[in-house]
RONU-442893 format. One record per residue: residue number from 0; x, y, z of N, C-alpha, C in turn. Coordinates in steps of 0.02 Angstrom, whole numbers. Layout:
N
num / n.xx / n.yy / n.zz / ca.xx / ca.yy / ca.zz / c.xx / c.yy / c.zz
NUM / X / Y / Z / X / Y / Z / X / Y / Z $
...
! end
This chain:
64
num / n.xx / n.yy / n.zz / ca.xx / ca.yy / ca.zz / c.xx / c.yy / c.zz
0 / 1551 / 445 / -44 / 1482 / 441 / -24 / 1453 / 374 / -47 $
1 / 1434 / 351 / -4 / 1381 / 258 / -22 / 1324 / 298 / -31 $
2 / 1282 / 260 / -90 / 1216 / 267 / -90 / 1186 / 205 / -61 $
3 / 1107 / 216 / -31 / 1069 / 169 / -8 / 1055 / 119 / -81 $
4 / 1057 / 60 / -56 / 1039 / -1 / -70 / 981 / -9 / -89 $
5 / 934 / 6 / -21 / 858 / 26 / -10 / 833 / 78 / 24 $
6 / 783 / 88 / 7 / 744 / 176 / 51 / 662 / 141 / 75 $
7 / 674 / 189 / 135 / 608 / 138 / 163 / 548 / 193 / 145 $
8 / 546 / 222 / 113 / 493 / 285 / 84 / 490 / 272 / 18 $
9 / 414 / 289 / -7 / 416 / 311 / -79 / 427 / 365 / -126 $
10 / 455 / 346 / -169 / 485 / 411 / -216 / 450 / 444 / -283 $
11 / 429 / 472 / -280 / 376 / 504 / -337 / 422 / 540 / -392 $
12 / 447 / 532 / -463 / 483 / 556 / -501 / 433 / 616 / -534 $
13 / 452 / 664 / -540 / 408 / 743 / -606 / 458 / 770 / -641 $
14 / 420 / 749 / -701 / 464 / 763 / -766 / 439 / 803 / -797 $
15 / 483 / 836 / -828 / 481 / 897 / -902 / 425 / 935 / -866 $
16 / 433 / 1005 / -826 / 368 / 1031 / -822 / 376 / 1109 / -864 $
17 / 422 / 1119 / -886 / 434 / 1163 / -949 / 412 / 1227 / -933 $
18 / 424 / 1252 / -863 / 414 / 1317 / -823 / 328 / 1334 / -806 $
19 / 286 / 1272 / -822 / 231 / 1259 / -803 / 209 / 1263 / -727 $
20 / 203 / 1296 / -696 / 172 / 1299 / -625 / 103 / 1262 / -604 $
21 / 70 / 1292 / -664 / 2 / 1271 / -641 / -7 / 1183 / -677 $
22 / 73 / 1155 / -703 / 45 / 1076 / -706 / 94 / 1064 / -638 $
23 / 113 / 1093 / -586 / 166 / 1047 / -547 / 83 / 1067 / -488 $
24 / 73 / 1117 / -486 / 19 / 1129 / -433 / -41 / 1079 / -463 $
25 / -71 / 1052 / -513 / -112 / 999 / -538 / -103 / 930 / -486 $
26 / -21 / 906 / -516 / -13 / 869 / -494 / 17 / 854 / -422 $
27 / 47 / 903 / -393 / 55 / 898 / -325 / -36 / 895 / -268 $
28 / -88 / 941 / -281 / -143 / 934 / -269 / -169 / 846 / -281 $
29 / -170 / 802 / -350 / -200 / 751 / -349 / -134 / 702 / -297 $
30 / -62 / 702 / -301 / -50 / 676 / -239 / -32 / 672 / -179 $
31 / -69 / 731 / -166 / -83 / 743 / -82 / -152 / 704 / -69 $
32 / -196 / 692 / -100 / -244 / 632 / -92 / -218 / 557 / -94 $
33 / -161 / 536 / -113 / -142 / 470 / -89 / -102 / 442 / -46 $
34 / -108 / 402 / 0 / -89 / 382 / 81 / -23 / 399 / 65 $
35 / 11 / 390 / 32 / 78 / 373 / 47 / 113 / 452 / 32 $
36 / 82 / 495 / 26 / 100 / 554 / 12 / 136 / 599 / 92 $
37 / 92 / 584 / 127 / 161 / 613 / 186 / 233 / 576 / 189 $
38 / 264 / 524 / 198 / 321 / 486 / 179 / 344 / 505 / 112 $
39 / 318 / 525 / 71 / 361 / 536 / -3 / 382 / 572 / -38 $
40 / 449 / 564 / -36 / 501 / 621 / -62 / 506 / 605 / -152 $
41 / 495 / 684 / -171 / 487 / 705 / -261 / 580 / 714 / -273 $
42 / 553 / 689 / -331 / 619 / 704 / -385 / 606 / 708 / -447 $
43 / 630 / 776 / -477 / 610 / 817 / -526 / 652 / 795 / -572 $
44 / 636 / 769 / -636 / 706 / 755 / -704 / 668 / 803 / -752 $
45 / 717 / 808 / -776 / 692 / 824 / -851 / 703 / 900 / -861 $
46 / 642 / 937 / -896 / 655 / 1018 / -875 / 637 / 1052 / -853 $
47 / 643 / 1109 / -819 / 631 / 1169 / -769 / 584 / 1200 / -836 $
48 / 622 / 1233 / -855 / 647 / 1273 / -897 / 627 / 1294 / -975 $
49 / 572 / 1339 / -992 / 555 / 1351 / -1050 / 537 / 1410 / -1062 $
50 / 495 / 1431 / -1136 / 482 / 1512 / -1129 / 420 / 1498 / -1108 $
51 / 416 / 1519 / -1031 / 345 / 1545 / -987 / 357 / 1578 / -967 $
52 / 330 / 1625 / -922 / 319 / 1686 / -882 / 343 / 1672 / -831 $
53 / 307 / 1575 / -788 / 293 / 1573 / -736 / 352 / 1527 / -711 $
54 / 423 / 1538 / -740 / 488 / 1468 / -745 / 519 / 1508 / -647 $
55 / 537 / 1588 / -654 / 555 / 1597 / -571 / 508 / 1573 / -516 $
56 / 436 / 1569 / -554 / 413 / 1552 / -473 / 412 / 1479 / -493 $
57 / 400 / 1437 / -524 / 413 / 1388 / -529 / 473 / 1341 / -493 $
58 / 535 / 1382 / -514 / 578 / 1349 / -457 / 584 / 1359 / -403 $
59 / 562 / 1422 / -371 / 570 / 1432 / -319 / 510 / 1386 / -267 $
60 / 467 / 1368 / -311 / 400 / 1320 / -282 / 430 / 1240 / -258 $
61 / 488 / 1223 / -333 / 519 / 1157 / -324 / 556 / 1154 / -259 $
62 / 607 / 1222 / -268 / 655 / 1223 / -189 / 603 / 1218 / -142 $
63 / 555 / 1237 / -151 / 517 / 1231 / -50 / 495 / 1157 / -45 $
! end
């Protein structure tokens, strides 16, 4: 597999949300107000994953 060189879209990185829902819904809400938000594909580092309640719907929010 080659990876691209260049990508003609912008890429928004979200890190550590530590089974936090209501910070990925924060921040997905403030960037759907900036232009470049229809073209831009997220990529999640860091962790899913902590003691919350809300870590299953959480991923299942990331997969959609």
């Amino acid at each position: 597999m080659q990876l691209p060189i260049c990508v003609e879209y912008p890429i928004i990185a979200i890190g550590d949300l530590h089974g936090r829902i209501e910070w990925l819904d924060a921040l997905i809400a403030k960037l759907r107000q900036r232009p470049e938000w229809p073209d831009a594909k997220l990529v999640f580092l860091g962790d899913f994953v902590d003691r919350c309640d809300t870590v299953e719907e959480l991923i299942s929010r990331v997969l959609e």
